[in-house]
C-alpha positions in Angstrom: 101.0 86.8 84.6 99.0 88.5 87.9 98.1 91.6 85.3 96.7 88.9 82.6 94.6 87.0 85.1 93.3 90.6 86.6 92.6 91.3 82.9 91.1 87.8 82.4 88.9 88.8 85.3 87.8 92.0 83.6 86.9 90.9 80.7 84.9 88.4 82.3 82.9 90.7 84.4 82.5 92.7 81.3 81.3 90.4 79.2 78.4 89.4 82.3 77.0 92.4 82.4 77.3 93.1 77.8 75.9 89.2 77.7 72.8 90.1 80.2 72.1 93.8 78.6 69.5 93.9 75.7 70.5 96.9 74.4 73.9 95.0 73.7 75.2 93.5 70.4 74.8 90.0 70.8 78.3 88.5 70.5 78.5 85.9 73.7 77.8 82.6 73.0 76.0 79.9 75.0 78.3 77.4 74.9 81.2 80.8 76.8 79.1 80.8 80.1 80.6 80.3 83.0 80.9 81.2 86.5 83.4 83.0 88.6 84.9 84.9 91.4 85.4 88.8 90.9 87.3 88.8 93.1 90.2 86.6 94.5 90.0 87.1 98.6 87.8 88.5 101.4 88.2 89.3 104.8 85.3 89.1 107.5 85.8 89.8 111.5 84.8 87.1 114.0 82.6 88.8 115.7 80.7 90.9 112.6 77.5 92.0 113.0 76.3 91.5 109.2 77.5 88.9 107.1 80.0 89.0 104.6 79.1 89.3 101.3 80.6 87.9 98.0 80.1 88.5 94.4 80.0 85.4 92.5 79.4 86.5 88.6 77.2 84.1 85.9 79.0 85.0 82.5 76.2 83.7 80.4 73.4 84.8 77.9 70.4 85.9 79.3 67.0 84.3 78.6 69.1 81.0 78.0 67.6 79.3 81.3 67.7 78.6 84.7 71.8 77.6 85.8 72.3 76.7 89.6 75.8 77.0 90.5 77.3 74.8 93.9 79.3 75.7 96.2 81.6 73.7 98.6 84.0 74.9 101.4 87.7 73.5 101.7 90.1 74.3 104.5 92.5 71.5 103.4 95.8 72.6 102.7 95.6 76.0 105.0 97.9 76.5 107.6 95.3 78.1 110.4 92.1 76.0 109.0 88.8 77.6 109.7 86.3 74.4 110.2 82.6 74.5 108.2 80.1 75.0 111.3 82.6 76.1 114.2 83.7 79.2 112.6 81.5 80.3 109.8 78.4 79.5 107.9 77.5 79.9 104.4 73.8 80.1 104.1 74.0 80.2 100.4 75.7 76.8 98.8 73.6 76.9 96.2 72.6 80.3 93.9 70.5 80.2 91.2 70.4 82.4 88.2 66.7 82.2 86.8 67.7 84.1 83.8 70.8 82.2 83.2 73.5 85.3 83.5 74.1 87.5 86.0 76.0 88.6 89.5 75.0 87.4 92.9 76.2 87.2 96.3 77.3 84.2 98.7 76.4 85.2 102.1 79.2 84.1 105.0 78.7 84.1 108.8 81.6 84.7 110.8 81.0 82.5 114.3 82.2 84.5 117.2 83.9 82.7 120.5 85.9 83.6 123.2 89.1 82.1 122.6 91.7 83.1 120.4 93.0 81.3 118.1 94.5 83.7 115.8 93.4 84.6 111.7 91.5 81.5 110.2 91.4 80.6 106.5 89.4 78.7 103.9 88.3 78.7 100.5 85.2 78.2 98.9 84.9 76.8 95.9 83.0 76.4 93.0 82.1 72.6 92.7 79.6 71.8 90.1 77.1 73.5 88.0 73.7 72.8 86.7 73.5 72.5 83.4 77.9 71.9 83.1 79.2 75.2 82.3 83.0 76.1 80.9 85.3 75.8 84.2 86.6 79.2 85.2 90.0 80.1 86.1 89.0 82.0 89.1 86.8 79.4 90.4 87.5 79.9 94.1 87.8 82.5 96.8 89.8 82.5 99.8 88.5 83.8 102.6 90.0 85.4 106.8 88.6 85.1 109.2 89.7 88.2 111.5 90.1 87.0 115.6 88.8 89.4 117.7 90.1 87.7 121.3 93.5 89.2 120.9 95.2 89.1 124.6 97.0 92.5 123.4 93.4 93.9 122.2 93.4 96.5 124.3 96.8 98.0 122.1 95.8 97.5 119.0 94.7 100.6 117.1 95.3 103.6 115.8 97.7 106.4 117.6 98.8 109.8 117.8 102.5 109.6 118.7 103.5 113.3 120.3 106.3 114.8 121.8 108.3 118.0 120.6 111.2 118.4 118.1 114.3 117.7 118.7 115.7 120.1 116.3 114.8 123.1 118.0 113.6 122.1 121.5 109.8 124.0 120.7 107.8 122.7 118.5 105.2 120.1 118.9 105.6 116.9 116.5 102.7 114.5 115.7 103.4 111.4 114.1 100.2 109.0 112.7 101.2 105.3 113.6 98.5 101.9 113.3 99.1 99.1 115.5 97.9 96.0 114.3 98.0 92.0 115.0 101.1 90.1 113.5 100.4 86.5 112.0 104.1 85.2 113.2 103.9 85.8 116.9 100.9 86.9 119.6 103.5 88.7 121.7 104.5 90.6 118.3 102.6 93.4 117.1 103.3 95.4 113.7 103.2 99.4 114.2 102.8 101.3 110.5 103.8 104.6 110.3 102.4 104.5 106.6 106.1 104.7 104.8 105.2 101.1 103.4 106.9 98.7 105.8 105.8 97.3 108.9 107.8 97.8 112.4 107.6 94.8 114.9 107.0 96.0 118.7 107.2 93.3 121.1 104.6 93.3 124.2 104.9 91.7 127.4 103.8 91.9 131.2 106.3 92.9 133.3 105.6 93.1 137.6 102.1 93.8 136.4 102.3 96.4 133.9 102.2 96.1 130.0 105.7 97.0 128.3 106.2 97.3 125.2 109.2 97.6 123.3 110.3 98.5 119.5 113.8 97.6 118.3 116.6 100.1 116.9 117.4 100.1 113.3 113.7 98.6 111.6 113.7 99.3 107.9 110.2 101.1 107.6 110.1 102.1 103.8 111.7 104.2 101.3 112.5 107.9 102.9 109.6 110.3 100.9 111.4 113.1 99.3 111.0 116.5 101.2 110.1 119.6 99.9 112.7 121.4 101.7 115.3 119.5 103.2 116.4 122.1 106.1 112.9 123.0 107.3 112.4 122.8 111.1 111.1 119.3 110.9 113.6 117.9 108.6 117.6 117.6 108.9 118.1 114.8 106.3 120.2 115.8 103.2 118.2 113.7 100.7 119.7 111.3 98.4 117.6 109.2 95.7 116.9 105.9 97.1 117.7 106.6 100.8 115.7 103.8 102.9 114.1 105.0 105.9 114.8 103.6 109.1 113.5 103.8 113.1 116.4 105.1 114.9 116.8 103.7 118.6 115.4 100.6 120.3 111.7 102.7 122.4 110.6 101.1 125.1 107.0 102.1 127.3 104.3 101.5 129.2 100.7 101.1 128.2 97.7 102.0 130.2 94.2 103.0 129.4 95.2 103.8 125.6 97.7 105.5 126.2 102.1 104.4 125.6 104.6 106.5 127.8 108.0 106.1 126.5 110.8 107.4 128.7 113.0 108.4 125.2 113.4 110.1 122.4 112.3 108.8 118.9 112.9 109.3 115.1 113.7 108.5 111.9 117.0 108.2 109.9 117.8 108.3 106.5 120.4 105.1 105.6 121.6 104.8 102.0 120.7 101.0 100.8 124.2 100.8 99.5 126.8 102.7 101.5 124.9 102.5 105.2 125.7 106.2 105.6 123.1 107.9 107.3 121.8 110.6 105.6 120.4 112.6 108.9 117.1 112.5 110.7 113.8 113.0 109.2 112.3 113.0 112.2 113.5 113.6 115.9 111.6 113.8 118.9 112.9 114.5 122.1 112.4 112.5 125.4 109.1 112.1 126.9 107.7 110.5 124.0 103.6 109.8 124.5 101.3 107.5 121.7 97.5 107.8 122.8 95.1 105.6 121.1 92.0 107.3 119.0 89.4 107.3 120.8 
């Protein structure tokens, strides 16, 4: 069903641009037009500097006349409502398409504060039109608004995770990891080490410094097949279908960008059926050290 409606939506968009091209056959008729949303979300940060921006498509035929499409925001039903006026303006409600087809966009402002309330949602909608057009399937877009008062800001980010191999005590390991703000819990953030799956890491202040700690045994995604499976960085004997998993609980400090873990860390191959492990896929030894990008 998801494939049809992005078909649907295709077609759509398609037929926009063949209905307002002259060099086009004419095979859109009048009574077809309609309006619609490319696109079925957006995502805007709280404190953006330019507005958000988006697409809303006239499917009609061009020359037929002036049609003004309206606009109307609704937060009702959404769990973490953003409110018309306290969080965001749209400056736009009502587009007109002089020429009676084409693609246009609603402009959103994001309204930065300095409290944090978490991601905020709402949809706008498409609530009338001027002359009454066909009603679209995709007749509304939901849109996030993206908190930027985090109280763990200061960790979320992108790292370098370092430390040297445990398999032969010499060389130097680099691991990619993203840390990022979780919708279920401000204490919880979600670390992506890009194998599909998000980790949780807990965060908390202890006597005054910022610890945070990763459990043991997080399924992180399916384990990527290597190209030799006894190199120096890999000691996994790979099995179709092996999930990948984080290996031991890691717990650190954080301080100026920069996560000092006393351990070790790694991955370990675990079949999804049996539970055997399969070996490590990586293994670093203690002293473990994430620094944020600069």
């Amino acid at each position: 069903m998801k494939k049809l409606t992005y078909l649907i939506l295709a077609v759509g968009l398609l037929l926009t641009f063949a209905a307002c091209d002259d060099n086009e056959p004419q095979s859109f008729r009048a009574a077809d037009s309609n309006a619609s949303f490319p696109t079925t979300t957006a995502s805007v940060d709280e404190n953006a500097t330019e507005p958000l921006q988006i697409p809303l498509a006239l499917a009609g035929v061009k020359g037929s006349g002036k049609v003004t499409v309206t606009l109307t925001a609704s937060s009702e039903g959404e769990s973490s409502p953003a409110i018309e006026g306290t969080d965001f303006v749209i400056e736009n409600k009502e587009i007109v398409f002089e020429d009676g087809c084409g693609v246009q966009n609603v402009i959103v402002r994001p309204i930065d504060n300095d409290v944090f309330t978490g991601k905020k949602t709402f949809k706008i909608i498409i609530s009338a039109t001027s002359p009454k057009l066909l009603e679209s399937e995709q007749n509304s877009v939901l849109v996030t608004i993206v908190d930027d008062e985090h109280p763990w800001a200061a960790i979320i980010g992108t790292y370098n995770i370092t430390g040297i191999s445990a398999f032969d005590e010499v060389t130097p390991v680099s691991v990619p990891a993203v840390i990022s703000a979780s919708d279920e819990d401000t204490n919880v953030l979600n670390v992506n080490f890009g194998y599909g799956t998000l980790a949780k890491m807990s965060v908390e202040e202890v006597d005054g410094e910022i610890v945070v700690v990763m459990k043991d045994n997080q399924y992180i995604g399916p384990m990527p097949k290597p190209t030799d499976a006894w190199n120096r960085y890999f000691r996994a004997t790979h099995v179709e279908g092996e999930d990948l998993y984080t290996v031991s609980a890691l717990a650190g400090i954080f301080e100026n960008g920069v996560i000092t873990f006393e351990y070790g860390f790694g991955f370990q191959a675990i079949h999804p059926s049996t539970g055997a492990s399969g070996g490590f896929f990586t293994l670093l030894m203690d002293g473990v050290v994430a620094t944020k990008a600069k």
